[in-house]
C-alpha positions in Angstrom: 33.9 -46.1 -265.8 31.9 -45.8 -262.6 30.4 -49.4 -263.0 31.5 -52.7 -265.1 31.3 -56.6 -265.4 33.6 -58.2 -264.1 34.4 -60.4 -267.3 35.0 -56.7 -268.7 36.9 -55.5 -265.9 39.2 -58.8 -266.2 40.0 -58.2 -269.9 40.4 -54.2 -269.1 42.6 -54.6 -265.8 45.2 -52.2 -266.7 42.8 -49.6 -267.4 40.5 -50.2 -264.5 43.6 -49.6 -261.9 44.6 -46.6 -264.0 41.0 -44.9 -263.6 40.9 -45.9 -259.6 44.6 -44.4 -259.2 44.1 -41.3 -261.4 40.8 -40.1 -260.9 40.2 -41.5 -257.1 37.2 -42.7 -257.8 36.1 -46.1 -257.5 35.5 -48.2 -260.1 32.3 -50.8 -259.0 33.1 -54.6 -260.5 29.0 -56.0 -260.9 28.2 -59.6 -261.5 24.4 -59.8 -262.8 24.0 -56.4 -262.4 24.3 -56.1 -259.0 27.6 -54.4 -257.6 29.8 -57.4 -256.2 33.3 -55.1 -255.3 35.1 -51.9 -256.2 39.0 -51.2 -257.0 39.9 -47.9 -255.4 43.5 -46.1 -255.0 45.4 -47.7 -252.3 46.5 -44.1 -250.9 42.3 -43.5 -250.5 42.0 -47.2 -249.1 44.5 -46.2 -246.5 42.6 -42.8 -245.6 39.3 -44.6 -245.0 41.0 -47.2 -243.1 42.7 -44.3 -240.9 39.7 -42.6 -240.5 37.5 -45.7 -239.8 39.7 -46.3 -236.9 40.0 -42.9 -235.7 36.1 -43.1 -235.2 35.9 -46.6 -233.9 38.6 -44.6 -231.1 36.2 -41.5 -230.7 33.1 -44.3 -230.1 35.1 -46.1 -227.7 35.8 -43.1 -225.8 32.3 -41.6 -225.7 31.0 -45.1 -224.4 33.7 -44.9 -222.0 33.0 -42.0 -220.4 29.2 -42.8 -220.5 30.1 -45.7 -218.3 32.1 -43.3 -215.8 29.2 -41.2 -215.7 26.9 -43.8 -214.6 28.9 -44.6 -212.0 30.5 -47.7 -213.4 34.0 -48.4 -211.7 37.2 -47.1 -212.9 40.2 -48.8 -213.2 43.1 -47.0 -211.8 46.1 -46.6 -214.4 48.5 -48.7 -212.2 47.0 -51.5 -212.6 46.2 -51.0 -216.4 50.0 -50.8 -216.6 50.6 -54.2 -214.8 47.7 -56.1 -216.3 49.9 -54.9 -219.6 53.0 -55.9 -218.2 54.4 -52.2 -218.3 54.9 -51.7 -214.4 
């Protein structure tokens, strides 16, 4: 059940979440044959999510320090702190 209409997927709803949540694999939803959405498990939505951010972190760090090793300026944690109003 890798790939269905949507008209099908409509009429088979019940069974479509059932093979998402049970075999955590995504079922594709294809309108003119071309693959339009997918209903996956909300536990595996939540992983991808996680780990999405977790890599958008890692990015932002790496460019970070590329920045301090080009000699770009630092801003000292202090003032992080009261630009955040935690100081």
């Amino acid at each position: 059940m890798a790939d269905m209409t949507v008209s099908d997927a409509r009429a088979r709803l019940a069974d479509v979440v059932d093979a998402a949540r049970v075999g955590h694999d995504p079922v594709y939803l294809t309108r003119r044959g071309q693959r339009v959405a997918a209903v996956i498990d909300a536990e595996d939505l939540g992983r991808l999510i996680a780990a999405a951010e977790d890599l958008a972190d890692i990015e932002a760090a790496r460019a970070a320090r590329e920045e301090i090793a080009e000699g770009e300026a630092v801003i000292p944690w202090a003032q992080v702190k009261a630009d955040l109003g935690l100081a």
